[in-house]
Every structure is written in structure tokens, then in C-alpha cells.
mmCIF file of the N, C-alpha and C atoms, coordinates in Angstrom:
data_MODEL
# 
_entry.id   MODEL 
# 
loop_
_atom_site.group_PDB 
_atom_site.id 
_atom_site.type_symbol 
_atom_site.label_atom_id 
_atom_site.label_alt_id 
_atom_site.label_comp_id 
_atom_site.label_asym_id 
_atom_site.label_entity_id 
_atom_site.label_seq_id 
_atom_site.pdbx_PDB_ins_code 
_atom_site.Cartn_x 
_atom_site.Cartn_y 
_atom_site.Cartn_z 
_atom_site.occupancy 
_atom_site.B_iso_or_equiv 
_atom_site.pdbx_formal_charge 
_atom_site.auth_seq_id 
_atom_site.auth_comp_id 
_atom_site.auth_asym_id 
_atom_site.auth_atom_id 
_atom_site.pdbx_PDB_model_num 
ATOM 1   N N  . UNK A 1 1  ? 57.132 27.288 -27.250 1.00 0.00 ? 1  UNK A N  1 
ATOM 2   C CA . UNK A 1 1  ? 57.635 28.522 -26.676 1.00 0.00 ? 1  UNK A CA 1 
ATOM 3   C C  . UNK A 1 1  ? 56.813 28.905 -25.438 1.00 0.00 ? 1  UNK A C  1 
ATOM 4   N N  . UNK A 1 2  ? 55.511 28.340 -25.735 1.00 0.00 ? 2  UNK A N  1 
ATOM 5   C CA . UNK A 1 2  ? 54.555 29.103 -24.353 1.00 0.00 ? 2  UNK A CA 1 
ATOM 6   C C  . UNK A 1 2  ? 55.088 28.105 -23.432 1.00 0.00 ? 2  UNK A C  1 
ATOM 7   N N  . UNK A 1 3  ? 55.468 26.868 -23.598 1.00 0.00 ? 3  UNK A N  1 
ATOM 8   C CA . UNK A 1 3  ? 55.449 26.011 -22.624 1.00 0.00 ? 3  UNK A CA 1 
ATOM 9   C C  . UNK A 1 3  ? 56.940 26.125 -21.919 1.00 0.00 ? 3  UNK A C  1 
ATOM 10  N N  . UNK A 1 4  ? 57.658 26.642 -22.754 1.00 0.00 ? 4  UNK A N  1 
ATOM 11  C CA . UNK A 1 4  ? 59.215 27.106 -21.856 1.00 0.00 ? 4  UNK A CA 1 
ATOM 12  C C  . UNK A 1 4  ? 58.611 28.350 -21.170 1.00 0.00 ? 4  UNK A C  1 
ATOM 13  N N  . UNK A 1 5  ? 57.543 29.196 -21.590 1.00 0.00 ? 5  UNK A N  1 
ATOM 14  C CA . UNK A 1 5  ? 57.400 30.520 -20.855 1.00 0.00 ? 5  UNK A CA 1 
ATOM 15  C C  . UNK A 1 5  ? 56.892 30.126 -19.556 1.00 0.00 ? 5  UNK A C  1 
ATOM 16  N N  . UNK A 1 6  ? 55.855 29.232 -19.598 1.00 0.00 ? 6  UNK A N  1 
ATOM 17  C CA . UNK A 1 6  ? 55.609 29.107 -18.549 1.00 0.00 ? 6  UNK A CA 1 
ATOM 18  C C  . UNK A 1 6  ? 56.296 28.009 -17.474 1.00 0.00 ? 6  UNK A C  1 
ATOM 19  N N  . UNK A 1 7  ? 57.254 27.016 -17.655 1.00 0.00 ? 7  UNK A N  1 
ATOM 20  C CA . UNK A 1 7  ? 58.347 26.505 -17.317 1.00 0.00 ? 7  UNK A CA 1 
ATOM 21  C C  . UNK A 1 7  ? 59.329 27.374 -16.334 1.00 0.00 ? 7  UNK A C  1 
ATOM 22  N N  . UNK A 1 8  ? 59.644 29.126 -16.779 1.00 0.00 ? 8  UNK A N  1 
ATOM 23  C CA . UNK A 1 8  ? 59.917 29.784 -16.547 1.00 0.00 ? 8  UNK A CA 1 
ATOM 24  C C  . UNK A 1 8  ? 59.570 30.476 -15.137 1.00 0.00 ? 8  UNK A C  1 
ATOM 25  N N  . UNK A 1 9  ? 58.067 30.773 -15.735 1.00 0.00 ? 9  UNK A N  1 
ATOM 26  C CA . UNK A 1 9  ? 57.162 31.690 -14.265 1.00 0.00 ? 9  UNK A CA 1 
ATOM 27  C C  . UNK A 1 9  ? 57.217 30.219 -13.551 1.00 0.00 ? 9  UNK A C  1 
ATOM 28  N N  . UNK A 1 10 ? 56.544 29.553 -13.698 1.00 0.00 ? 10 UNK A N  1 
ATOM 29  C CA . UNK A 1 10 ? 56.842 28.518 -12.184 1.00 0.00 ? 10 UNK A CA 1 
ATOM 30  C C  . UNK A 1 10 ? 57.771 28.687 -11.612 1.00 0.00 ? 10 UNK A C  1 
ATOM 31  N N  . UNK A 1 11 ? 58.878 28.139 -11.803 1.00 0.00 ? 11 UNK A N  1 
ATOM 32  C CA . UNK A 1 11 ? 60.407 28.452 -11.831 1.00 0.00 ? 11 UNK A CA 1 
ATOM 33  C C  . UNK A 1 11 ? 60.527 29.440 -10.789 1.00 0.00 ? 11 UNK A C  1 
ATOM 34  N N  . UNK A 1 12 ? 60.537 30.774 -11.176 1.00 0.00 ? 12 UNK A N  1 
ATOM 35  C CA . UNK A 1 12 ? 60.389 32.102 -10.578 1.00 0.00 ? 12 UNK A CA 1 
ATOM 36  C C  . UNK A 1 12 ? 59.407 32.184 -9.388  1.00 0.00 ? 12 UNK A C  1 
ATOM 37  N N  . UNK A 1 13 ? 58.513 31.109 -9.540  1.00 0.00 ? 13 UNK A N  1 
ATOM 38  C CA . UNK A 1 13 ? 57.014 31.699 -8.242  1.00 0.00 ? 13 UNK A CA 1 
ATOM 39  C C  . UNK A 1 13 ? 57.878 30.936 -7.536  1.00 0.00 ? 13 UNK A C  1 
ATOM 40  N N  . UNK A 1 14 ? 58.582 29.671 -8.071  1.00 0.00 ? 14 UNK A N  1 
ATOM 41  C CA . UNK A 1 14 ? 58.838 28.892 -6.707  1.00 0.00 ? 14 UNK A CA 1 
ATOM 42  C C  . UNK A 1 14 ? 59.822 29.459 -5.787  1.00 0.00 ? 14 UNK A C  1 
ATOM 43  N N  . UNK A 1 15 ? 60.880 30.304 -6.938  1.00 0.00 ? 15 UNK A N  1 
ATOM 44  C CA . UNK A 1 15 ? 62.192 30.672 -6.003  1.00 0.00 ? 15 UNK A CA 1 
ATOM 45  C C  . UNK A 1 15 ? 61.805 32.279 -5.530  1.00 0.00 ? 15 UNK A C  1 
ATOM 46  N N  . UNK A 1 16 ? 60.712 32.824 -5.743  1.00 0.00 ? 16 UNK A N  1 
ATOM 47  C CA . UNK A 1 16 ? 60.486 33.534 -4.659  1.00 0.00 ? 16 UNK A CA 1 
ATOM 48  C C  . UNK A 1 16 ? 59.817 33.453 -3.427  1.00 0.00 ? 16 UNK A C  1 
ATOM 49  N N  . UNK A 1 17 ? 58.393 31.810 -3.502  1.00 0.00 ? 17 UNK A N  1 
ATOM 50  C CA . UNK A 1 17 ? 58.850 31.357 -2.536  1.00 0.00 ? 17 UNK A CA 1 
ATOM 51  C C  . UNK A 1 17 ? 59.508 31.122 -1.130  1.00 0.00 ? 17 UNK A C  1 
ATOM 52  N N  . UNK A 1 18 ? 60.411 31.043 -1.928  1.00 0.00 ? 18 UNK A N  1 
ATOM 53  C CA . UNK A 1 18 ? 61.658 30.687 -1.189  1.00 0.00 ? 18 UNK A CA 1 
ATOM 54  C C  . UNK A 1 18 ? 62.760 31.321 -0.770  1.00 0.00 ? 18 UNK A C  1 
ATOM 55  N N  . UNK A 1 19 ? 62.769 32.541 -1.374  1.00 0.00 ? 19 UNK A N  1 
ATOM 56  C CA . UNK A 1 19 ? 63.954 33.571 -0.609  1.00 0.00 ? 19 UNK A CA 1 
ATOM 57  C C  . UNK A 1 19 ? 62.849 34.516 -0.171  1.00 0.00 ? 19 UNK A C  1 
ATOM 58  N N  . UNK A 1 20 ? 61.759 34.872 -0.507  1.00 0.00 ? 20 UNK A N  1 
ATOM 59  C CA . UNK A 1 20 ? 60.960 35.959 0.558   1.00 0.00 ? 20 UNK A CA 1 
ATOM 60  C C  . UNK A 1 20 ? 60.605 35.032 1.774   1.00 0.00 ? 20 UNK A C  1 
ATOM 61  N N  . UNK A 1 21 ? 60.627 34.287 1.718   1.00 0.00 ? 21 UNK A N  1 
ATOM 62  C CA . UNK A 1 21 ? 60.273 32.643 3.327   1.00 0.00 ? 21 UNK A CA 1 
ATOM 63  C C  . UNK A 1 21 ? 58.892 32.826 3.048   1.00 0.00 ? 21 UNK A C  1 
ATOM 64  N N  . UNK A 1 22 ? 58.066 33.056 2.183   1.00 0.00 ? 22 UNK A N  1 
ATOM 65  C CA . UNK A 1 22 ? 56.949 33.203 2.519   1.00 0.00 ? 22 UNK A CA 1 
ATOM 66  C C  . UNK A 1 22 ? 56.482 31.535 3.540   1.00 0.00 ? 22 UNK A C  1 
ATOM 67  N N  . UNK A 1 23 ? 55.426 31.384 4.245   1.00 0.00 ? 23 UNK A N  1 
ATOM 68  C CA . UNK A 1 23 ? 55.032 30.022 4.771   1.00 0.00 ? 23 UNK A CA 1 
ATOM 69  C C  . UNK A 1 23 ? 56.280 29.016 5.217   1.00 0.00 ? 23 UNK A C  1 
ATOM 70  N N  . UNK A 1 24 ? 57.280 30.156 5.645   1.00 0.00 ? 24 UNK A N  1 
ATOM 71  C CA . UNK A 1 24 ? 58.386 29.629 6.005   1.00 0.00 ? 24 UNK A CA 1 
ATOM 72  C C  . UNK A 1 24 ? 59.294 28.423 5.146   1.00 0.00 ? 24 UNK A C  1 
ATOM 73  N N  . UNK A 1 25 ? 59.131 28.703 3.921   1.00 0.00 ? 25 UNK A N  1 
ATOM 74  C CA . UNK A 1 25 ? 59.364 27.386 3.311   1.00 0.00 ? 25 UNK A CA 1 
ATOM 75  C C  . UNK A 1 25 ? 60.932 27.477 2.680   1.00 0.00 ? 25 UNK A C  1 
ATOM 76  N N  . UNK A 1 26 ? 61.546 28.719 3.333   1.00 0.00 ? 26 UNK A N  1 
ATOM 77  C CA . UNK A 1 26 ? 62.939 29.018 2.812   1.00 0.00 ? 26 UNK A CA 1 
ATOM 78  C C  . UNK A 1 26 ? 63.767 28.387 3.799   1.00 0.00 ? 26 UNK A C  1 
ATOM 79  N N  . UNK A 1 27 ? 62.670 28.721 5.201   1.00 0.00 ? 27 UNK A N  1 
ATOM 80  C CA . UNK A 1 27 ? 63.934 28.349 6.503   1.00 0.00 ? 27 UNK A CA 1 
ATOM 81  C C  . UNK A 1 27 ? 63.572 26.696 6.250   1.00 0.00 ? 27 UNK A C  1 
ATOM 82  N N  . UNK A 1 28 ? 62.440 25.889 6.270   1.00 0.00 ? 28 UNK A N  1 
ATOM 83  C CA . UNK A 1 28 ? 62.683 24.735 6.061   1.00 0.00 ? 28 UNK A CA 1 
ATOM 84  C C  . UNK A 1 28 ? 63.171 24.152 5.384   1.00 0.00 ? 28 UNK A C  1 
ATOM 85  N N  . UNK A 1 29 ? 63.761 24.160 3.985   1.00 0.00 ? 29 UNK A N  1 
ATOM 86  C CA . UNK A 1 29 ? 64.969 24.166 3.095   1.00 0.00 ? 29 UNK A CA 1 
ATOM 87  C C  . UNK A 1 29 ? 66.305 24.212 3.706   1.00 0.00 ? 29 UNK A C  1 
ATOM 88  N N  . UNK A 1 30 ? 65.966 25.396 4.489   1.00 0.00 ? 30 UNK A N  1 
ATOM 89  C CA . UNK A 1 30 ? 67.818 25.808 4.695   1.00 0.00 ? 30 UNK A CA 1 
ATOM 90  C C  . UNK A 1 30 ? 67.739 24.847 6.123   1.00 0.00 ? 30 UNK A C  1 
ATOM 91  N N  . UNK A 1 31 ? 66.959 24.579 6.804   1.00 0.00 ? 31 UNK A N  1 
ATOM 92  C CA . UNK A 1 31 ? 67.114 23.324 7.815   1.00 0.00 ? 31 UNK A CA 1 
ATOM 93  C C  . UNK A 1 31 ? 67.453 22.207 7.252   1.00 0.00 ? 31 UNK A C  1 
ATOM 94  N N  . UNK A 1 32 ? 66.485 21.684 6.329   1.00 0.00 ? 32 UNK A N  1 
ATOM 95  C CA . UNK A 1 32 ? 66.711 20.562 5.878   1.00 0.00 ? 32 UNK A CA 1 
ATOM 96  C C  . UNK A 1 32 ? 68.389 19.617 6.043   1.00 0.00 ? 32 UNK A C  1 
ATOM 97  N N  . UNK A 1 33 ? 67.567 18.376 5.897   1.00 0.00 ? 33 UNK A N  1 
ATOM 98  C CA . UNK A 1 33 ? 69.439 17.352 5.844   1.00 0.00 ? 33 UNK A CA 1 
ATOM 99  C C  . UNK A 1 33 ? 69.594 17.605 4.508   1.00 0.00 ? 33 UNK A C  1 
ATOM 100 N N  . UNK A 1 34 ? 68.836 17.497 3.289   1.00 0.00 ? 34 UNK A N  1 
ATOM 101 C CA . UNK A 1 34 ? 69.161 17.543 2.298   1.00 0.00 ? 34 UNK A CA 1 
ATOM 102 C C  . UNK A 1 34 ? 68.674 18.729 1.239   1.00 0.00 ? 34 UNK A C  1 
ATOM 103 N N  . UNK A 1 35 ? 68.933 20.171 1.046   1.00 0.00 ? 35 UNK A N  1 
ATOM 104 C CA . UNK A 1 35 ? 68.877 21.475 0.893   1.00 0.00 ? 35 UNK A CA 1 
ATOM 105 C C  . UNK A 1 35 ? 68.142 20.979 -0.215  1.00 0.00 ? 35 UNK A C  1 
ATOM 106 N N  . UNK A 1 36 ? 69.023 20.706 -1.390  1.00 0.00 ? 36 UNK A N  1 
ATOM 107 C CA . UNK A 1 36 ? 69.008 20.509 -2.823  1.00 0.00 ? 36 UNK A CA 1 
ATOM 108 C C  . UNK A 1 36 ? 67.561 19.858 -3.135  1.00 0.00 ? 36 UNK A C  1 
ATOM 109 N N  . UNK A 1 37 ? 67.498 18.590 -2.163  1.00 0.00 ? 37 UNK A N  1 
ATOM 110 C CA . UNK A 1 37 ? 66.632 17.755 -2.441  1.00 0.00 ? 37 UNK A CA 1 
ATOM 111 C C  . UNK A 1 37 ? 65.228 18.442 -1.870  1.00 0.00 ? 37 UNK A C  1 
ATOM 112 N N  . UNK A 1 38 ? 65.339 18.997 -1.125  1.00 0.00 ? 38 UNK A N  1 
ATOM 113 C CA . UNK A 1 38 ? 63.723 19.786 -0.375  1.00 0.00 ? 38 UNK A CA 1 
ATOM 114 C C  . UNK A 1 38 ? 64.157 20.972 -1.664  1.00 0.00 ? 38 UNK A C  1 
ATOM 115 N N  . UNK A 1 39 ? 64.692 22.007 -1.935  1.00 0.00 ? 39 UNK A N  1 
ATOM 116 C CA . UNK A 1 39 ? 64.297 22.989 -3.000  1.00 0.00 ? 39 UNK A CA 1 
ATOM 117 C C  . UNK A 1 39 ? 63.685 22.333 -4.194  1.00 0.00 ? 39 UNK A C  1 
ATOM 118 N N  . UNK A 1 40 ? 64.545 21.086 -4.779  1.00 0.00 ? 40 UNK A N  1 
ATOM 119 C CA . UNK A 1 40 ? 64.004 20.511 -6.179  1.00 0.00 ? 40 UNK A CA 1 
ATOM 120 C C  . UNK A 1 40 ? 62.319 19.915 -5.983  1.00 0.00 ? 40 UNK A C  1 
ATOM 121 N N  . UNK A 1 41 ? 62.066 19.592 -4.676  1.00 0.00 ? 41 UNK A N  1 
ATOM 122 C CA . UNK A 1 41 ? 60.597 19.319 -4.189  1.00 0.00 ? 41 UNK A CA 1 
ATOM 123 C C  . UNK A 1 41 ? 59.869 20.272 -4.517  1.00 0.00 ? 41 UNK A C  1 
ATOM 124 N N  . UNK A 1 42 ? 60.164 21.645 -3.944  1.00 0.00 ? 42 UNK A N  1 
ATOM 125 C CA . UNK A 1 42 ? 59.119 22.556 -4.167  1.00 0.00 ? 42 UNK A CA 1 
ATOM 126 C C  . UNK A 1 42 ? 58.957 22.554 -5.324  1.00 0.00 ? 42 UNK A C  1 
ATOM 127 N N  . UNK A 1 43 ? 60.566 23.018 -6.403  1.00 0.00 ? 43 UNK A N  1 
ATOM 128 C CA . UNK A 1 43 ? 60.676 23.499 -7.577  1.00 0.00 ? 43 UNK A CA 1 
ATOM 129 C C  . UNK A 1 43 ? 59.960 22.552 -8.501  1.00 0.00 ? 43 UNK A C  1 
ATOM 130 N N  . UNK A 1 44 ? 60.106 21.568 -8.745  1.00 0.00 ? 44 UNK A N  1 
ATOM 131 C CA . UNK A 1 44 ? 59.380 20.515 -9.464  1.00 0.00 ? 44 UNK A CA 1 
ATOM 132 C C  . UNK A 1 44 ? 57.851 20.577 -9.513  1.00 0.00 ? 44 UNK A C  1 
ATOM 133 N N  . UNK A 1 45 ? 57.214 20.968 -8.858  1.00 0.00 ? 45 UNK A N  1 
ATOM 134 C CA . UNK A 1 45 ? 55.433 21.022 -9.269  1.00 0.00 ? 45 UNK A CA 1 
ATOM 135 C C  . UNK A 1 45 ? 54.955 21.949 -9.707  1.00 0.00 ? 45 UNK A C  1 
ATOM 136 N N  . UNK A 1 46 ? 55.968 23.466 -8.972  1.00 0.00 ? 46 UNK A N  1 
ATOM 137 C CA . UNK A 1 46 ? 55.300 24.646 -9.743  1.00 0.00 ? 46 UNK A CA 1 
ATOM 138 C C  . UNK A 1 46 ? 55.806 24.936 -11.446 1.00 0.00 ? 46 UNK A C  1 
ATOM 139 N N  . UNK A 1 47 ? 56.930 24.094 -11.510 1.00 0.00 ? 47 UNK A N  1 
ATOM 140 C CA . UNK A 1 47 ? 57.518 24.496 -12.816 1.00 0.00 ? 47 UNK A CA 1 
ATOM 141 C C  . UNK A 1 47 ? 56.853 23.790 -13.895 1.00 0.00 ? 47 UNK A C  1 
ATOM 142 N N  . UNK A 1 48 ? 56.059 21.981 -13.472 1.00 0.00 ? 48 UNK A N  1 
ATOM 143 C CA . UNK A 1 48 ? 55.164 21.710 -14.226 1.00 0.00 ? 48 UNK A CA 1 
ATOM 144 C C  . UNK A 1 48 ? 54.036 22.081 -14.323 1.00 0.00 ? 48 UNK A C  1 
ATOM 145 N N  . UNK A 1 49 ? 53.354 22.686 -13.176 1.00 0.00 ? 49 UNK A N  1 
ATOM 146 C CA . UNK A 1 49 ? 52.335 23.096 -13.541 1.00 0.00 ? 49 UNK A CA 1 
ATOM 147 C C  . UNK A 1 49 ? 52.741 24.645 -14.215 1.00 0.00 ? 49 UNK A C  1 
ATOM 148 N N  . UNK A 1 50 ? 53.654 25.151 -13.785 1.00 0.00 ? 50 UNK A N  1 
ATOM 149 C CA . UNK A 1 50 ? 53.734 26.479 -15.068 1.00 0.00 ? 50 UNK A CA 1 
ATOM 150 C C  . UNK A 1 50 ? 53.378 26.248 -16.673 1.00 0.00 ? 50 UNK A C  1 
ATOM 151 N N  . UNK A 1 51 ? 54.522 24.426 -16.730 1.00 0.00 ? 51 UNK A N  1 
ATOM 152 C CA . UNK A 1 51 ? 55.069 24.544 -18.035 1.00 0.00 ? 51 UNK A CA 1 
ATOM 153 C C  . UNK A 1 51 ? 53.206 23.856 -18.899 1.00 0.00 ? 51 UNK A C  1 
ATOM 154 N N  . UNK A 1 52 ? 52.368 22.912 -17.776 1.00 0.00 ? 52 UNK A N  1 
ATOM 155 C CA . UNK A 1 52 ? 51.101 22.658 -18.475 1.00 0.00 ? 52 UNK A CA 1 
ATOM 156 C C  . UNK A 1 52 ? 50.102 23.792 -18.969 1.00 0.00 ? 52 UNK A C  1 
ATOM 157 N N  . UNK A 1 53 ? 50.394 24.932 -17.894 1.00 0.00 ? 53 UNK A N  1 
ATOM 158 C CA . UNK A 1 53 ? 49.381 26.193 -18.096 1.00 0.00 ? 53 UNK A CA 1 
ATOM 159 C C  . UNK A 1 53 ? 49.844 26.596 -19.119 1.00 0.00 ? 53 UNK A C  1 
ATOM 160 N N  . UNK A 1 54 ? 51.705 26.901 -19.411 1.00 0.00 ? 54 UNK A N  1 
ATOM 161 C CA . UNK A 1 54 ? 51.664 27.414 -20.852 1.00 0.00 ? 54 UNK A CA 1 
ATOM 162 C C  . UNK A 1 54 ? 51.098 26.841 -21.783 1.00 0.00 ? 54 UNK A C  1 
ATOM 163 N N  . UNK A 1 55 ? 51.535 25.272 -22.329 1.00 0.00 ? 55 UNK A N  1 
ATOM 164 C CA . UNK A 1 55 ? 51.224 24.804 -23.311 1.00 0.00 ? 55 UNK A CA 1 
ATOM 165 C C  . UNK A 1 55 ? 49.709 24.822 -23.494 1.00 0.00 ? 55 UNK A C  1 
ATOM 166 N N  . UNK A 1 56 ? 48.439 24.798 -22.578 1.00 0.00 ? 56 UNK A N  1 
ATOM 167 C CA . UNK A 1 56 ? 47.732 25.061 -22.786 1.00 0.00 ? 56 UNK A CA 1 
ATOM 168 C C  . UNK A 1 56 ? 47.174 26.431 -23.492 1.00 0.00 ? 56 UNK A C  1 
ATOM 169 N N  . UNK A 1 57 ? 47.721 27.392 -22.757 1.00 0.00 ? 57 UNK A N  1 
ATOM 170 C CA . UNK A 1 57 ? 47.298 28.735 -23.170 1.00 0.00 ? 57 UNK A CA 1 
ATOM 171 C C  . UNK A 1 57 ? 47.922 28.666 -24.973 1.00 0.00 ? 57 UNK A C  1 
ATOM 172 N N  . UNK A 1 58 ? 48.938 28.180 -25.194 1.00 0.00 ? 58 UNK A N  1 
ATOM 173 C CA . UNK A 1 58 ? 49.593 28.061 -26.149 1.00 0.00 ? 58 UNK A CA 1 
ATOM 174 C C  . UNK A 1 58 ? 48.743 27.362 -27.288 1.00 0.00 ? 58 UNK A C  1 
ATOM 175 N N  . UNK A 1 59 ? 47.904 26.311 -27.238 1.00 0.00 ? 59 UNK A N  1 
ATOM 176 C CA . UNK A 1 59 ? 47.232 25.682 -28.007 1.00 0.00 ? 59 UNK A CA 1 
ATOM 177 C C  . UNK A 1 59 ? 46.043 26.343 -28.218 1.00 0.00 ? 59 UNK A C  1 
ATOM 178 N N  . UNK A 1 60 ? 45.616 27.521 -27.443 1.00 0.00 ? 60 UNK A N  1 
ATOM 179 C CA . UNK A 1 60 ? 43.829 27.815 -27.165 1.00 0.00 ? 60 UNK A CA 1 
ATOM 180 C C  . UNK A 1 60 ? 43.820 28.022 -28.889 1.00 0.00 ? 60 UNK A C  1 
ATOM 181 N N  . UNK A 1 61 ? 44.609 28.608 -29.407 1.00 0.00 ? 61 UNK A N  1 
ATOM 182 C CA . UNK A 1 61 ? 44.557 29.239 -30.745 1.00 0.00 ? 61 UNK A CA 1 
ATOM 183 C C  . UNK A 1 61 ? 44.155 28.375 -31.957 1.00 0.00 ? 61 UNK A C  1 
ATOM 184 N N  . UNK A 1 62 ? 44.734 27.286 -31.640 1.00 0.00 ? 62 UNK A N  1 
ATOM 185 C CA . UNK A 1 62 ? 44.610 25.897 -32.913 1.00 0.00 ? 62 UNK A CA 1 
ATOM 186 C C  . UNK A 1 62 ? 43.608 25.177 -32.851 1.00 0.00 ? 62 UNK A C  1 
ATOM 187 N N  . UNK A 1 63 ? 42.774 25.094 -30.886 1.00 0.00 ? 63 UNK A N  1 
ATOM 188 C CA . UNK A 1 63 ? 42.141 24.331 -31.159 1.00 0.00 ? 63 UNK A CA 1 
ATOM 189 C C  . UNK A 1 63 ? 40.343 25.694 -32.026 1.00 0.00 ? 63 UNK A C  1 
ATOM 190 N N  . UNK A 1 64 ? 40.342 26.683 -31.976 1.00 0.00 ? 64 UNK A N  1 
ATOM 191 C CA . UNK A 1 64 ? 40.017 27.139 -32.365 1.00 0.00 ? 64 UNK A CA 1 
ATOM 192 C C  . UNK A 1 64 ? 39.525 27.428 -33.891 1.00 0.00 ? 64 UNK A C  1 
ATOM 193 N N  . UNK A 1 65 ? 40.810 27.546 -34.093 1.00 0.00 ? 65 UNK A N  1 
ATOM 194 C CA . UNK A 1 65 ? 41.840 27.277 -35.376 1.00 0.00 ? 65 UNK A CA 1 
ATOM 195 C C  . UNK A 1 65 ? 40.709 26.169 -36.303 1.00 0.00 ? 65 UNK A C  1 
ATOM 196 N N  . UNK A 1 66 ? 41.126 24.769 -35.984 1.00 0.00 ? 66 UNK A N  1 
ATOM 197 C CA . UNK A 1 66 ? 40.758 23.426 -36.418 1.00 0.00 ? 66 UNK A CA 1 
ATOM 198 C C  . UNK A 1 66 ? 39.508 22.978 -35.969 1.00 0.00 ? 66 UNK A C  1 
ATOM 199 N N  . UNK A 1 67 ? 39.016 23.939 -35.207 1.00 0.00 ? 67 UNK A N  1 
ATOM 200 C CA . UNK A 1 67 ? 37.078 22.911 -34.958 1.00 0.00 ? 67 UNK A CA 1 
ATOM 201 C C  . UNK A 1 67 ? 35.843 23.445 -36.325 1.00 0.00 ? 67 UNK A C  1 
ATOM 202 N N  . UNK A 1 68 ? 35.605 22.520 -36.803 1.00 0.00 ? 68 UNK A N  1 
ATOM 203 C CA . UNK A 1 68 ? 35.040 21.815 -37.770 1.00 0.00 ? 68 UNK A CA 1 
ATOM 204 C C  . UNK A 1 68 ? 33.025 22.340 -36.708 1.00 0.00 ? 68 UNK A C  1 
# 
């Protein structure tokens, strides 16, 4: 669940991003030859690194949990 949550906020950081232009990275998209393919660029690293930060935060508990 943490790891869809954070799947999520990436997701969201990237596509605001991208419609506020921050670092201009909306107009270079909307230049682009291939739109889809430059958005899924951005979108793809922040959404894994969202979805690793969740699952991490998600585990802090077990490994806690289980140390001996």
C-alpha cells in the first residue's frame, strides 16, 4: 500500500512538473516529435523513485519489528 502511495506522489510531482513548466520542462514536451514519449521519460523515474521511497518507509516498521 505504501508503495502504490508513493507510486502516486511521484506521479503527481512529475505532472506538476509539467503543467506549472517549472525548468521549462512542459514546453519541451509539448515541442517534442514525440509528446508521449518525452512525458513517459520524465514520468518514469519520479514514479519509481516515489514507489522505492514508499516501500521503504513502508518496511521501517518490520525491520524493527524482527531485529533479534
Amino acid at each position: 500500500m505504501s508503495a502504490l502511495s508513493g507510486l502516486l506522489a511521484g506521479a503527481v510531482a512529475a505532472g506538476v512538473l509539467m503543467i506549472l513548466d517549472i525548468g521549462s520542462i512542459g514546453t519541451l514536451i509539448a515541442r517534442s516529435t514525440a509528446p508521449l514519449l518525452a512525458a513517459a521519460t520524465v514520468l518514469a523515474p519520479f514514479a519509481l523513485i516515489g514507489t522505492a521511497a514508499g516501500a521503504a518507509i513502508g518496511l521501517l516498521p518490520y525491520l524493527r519489528k524482527f531485529r533479534r
